[in-house]
C-alpha positions as CSV (number, residue, x, y, z in Angstrom):
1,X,0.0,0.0,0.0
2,X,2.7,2.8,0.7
3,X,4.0,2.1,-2.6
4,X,0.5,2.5,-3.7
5,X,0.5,5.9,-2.0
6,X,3.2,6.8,-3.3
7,X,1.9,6.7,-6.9
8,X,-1.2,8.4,-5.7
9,X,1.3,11.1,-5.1
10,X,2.8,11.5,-8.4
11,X,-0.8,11.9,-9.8
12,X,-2.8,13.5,-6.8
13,X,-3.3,17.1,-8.7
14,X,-5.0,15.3,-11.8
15,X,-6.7,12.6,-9.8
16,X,-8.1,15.1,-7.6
17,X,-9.8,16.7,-10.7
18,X,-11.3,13.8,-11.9
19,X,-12.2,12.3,-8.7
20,X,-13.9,15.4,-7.3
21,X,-16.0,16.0,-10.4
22,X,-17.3,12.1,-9.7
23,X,-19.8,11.7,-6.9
24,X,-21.1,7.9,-7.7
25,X,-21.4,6.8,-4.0
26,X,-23.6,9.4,-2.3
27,X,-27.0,7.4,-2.3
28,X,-24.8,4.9,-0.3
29,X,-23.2,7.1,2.0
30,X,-27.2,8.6,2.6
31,X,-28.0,4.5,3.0
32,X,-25.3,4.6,5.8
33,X,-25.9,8.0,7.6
34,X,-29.6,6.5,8.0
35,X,-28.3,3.7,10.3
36,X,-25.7,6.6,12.1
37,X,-26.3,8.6,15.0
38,X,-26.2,12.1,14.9
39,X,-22.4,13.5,15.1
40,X,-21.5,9.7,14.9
41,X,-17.5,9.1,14.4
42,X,-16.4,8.2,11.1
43,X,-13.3,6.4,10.3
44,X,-12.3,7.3,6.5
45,X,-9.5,4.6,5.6
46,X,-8.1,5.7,2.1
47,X,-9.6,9.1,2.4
48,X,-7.6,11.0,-0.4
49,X,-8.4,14.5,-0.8
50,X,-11.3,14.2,1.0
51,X,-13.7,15.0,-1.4
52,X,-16.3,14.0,-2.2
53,X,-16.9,11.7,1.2
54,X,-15.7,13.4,3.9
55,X,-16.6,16.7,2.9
56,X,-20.3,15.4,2.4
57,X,-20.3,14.0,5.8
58,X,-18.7,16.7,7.3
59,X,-21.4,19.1,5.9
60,X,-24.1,17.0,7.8
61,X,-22.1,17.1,10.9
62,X,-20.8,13.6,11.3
63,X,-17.1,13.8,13.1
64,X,-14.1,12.4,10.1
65,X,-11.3,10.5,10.7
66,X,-9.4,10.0,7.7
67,X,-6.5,7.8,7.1
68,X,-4.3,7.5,3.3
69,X,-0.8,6.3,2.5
70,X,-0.1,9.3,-0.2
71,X,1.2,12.2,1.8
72,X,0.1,14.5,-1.5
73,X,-3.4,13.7,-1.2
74,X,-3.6,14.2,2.6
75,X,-1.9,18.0,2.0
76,X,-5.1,18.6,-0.3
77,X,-7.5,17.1,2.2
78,X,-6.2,19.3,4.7
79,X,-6.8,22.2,2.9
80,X,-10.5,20.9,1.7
81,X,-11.7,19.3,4.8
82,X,-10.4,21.2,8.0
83,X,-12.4,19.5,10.2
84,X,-11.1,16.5,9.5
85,X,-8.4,14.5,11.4
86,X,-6.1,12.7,9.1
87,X,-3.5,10.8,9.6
88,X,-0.7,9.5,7.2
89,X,0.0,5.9,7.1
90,X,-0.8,2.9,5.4
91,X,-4.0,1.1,6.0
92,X,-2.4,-2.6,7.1
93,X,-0.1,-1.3,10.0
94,X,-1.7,2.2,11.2
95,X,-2.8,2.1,15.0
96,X,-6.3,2.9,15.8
97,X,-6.8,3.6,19.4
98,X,-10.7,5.1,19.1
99,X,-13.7,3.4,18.4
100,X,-16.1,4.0,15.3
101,X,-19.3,4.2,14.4
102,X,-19.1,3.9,10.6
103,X,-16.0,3.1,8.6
104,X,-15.5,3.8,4.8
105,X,-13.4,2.2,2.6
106,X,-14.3,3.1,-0.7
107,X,-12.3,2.4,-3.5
108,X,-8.9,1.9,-1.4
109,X,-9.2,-1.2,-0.2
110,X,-9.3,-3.3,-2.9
111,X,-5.9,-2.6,-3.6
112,X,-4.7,-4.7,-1.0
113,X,-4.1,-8.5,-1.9
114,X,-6.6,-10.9,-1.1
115,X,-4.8,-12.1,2.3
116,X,-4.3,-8.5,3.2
117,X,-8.2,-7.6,2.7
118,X,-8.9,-10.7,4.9
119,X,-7.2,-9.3,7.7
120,X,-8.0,-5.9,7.4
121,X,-11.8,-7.1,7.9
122,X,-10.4,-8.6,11.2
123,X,-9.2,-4.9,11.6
124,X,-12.2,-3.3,10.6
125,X,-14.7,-4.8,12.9
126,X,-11.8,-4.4,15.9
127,X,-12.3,-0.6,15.2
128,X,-16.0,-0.2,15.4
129,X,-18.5,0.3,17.9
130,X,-21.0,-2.5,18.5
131,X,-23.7,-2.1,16.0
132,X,-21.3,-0.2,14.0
133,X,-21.6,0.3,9.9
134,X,-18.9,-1.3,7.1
135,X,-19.2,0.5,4.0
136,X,-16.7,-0.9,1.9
137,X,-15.9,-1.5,-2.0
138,X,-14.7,-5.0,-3.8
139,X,-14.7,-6.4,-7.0
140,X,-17.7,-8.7,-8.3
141,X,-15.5,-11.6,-8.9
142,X,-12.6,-13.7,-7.5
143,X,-9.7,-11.9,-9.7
144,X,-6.6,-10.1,-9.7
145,X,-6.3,-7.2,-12.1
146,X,-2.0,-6.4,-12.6
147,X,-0.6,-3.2,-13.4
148,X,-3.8,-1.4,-14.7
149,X,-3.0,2.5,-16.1
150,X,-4.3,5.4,-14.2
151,X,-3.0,8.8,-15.7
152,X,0.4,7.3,-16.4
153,X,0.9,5.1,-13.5
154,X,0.5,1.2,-12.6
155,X,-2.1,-0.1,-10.0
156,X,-2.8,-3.3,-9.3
157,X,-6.5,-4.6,-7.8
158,X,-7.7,-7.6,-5.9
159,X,-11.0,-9.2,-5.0
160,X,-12.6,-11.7,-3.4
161,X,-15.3,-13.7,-4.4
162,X,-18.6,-12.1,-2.9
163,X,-19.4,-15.6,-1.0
164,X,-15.9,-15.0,0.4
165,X,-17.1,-11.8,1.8
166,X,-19.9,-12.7,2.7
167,X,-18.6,-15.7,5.0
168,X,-15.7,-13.8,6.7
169,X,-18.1,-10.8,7.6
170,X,-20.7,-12.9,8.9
171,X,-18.1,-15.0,10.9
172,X,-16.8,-11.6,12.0
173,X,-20.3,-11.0,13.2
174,X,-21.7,-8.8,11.0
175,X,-25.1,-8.8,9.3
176,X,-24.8,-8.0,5.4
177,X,-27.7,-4.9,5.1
178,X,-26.9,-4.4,1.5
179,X,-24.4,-5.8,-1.7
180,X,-24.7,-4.7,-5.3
181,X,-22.7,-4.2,-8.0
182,X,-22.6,-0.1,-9.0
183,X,-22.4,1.1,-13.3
184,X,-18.7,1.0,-12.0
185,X,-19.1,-2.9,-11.4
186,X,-17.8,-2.2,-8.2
187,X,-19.4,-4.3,-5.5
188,X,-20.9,-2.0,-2.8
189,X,-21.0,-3.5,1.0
190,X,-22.7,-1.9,3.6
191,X,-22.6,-4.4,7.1
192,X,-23.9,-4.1,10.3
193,X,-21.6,-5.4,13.5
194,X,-23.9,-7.0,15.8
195,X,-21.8,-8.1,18.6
């Protein structure tokens, strides 16, 4: 992941552009603020520039945490999200001391191999409050997609296979609210931890 970051930094100024300009998840992150106190904690892991999620949730007074392994992307969402906390550091080894009421991992976490993303569930549920929210992103498939091009640079993606999910998260002890696959054909999870 920090090498990921690291070519998140070399692009950060044009993938800010595009990625601001795209606002695809919002009906989800409305399907998650239902379940959500008010001025519940959010945990934002692979927030980037913090637009357009954390400034959306930060306009409807939820409390942001973000955390992202490019250093360029944190620097703009610093500047676009004030009221956000972030922290530098890659998702696998960062230490989370708090307790959350939602955490987002939207398009970040599928870069981590399929082992990785196994553990980082483990992780995930370890940082949130009981009853607390998972909205997270996959694939649609069991695959591996090597060295794909994003403005000039290589990224690699992983996925599980949705039954795959849907085991560890239930043995994790959550309850699947919703999974569908996006125009993206990104697989959208949003789970519930009951214990």
């Amino acid at each position: 992941m920090n090498n990921q970051g690291k070519k998140y930094d070399l692009i950060a100024t044009e993938f800010n552009n595009i990625r601001a300009k795209n606002f695809q998840e919002k009906s989800y992150l409305e399907r998650l603020t239902r379940e959500l106190p008010e001025q519940a904690q959010i945990l934002d892991i692979g927030c980037g520039m913090g637009e357009p999620i954390a400034s959306y949730l930060i306009q409807r007074n939820f409390k942001l945490t973000g955390v992202d392994a490019s250093i360029e992307l944190l620097k703009l969402a610093k500047d676009k999200c004030p009221a956000m906390h972030c922290i530098y550091a890659d998702m696998r080894t960062v230490v989370i001391a708090n307790k959350y009421d939602a955490i987002i991992a939207w398009d970040s976490f599928f870069h981590l191999s399929k082992p990785e993303q196994k553990w980082m569930l483990v992780r995930f549920a370890s940082w949130l409050n009981r009853k607390g929210i998972l909205l997270f992103t996959s694939g649609d498939q069991n695959s591996e997609v090597l060295h794909t091009e994003m403005l000039g640079e290589k990224f690699s993606y992983y996925s599980l296979a949705p039954e795959t999910y849907k085991t560890y998260l239930k043995t994790l002890g959550f309850e699947v609210l919703l999974t569908e696959c996006d125009q993206a054909k990104h697989r959208i999870w949003l789970a519930k931890l009951l214990n």
